[in-house]
C-alpha positions in Angstrom: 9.4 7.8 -7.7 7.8 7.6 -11.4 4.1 7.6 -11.3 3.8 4.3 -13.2 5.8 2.6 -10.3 2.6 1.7 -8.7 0.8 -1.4 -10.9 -2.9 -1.7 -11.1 -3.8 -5.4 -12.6 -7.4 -6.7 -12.9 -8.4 -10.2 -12.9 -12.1 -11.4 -12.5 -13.3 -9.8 -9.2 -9.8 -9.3 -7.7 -7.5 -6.1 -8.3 -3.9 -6.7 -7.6 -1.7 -3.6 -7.0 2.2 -3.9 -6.6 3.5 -1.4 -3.7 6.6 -0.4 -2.2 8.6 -3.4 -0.3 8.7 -0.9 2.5 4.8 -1.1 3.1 5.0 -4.9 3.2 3.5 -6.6 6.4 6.6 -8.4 7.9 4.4 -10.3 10.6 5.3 -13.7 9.4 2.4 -14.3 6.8 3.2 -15.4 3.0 3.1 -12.6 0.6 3.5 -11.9 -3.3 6.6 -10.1 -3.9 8.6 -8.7 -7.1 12.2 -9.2 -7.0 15.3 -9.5 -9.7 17.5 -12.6 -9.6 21.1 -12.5 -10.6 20.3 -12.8 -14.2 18.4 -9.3 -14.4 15.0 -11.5 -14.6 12.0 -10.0 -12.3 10.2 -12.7 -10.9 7.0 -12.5 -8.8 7.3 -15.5 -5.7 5.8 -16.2 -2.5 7.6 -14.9 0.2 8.1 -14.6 4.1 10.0 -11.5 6.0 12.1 -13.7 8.7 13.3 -11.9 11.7 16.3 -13.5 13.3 13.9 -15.2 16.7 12.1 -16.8 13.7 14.8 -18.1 12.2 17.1 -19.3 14.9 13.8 -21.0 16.6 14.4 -23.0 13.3 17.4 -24.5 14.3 20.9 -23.7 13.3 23.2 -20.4 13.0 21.6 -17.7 12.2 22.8 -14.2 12.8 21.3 -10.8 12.1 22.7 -10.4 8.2 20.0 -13.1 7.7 17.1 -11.6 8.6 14.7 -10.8 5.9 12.8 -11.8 3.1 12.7 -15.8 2.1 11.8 -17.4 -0.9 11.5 -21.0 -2.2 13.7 -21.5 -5.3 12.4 -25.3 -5.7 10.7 -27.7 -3.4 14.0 -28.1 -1.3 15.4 -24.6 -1.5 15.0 -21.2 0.2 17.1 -18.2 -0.9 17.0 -15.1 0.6 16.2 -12.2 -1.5 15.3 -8.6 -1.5 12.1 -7.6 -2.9 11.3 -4.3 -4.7 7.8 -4.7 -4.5 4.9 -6.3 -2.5 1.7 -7.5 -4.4 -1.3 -6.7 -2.9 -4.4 -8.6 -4.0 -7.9 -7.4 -2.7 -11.6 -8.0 -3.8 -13.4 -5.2 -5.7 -15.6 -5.3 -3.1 -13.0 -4.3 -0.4 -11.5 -1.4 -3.0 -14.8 0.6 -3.2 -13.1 3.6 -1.3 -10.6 4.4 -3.6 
């Protein structure tokens, strides 16, 4: 993997740093990720990693090809998608070791 891969990004007192998907907590909280759309376009959404117990306790057919990460396209529509990259945002404060 290219050195540059990993992206450092400074805003006010926060530091955002993009990371492997593979590193990404997939525990059901909302996370910044980096993915390409169909159009070759990288986008940066809010996202949630939905195993297939979450998704099924959500009513209708679900089966294991749809577990993974989910994004709102609009207000009324999700799309699955697969991420490249989480965003991790911390305060400077909390980054003082490294």
């Amino acid at each position: 993997m290219p050195y540059d891969y990993f992206r450092l990004q400074r805003s006010d007192n926060h530091m955002r740093k993009e990371l492997p998907i593979a590193t990404a907590p997939k525990d059901g909280r909302k996370i910044t990720v980096v993915w390409t759309d169909d159009d070759d376009q990288r986008n940066e959404s809010i996202a949630q990693y939905r195993t297939l117990a979450q998704l099924q306790a959500g009513g209708g057919q679900w089966d294991e090809a749809d577990t993974g990460w989910w994004t709102f396209t609009d207000s009324k529509t999700q799309r699955k998608i697969e991420p490249t990259a989480w965003i991790s945002e911390m305060d400077d404060d909390e980054d003082s070791d490294t």
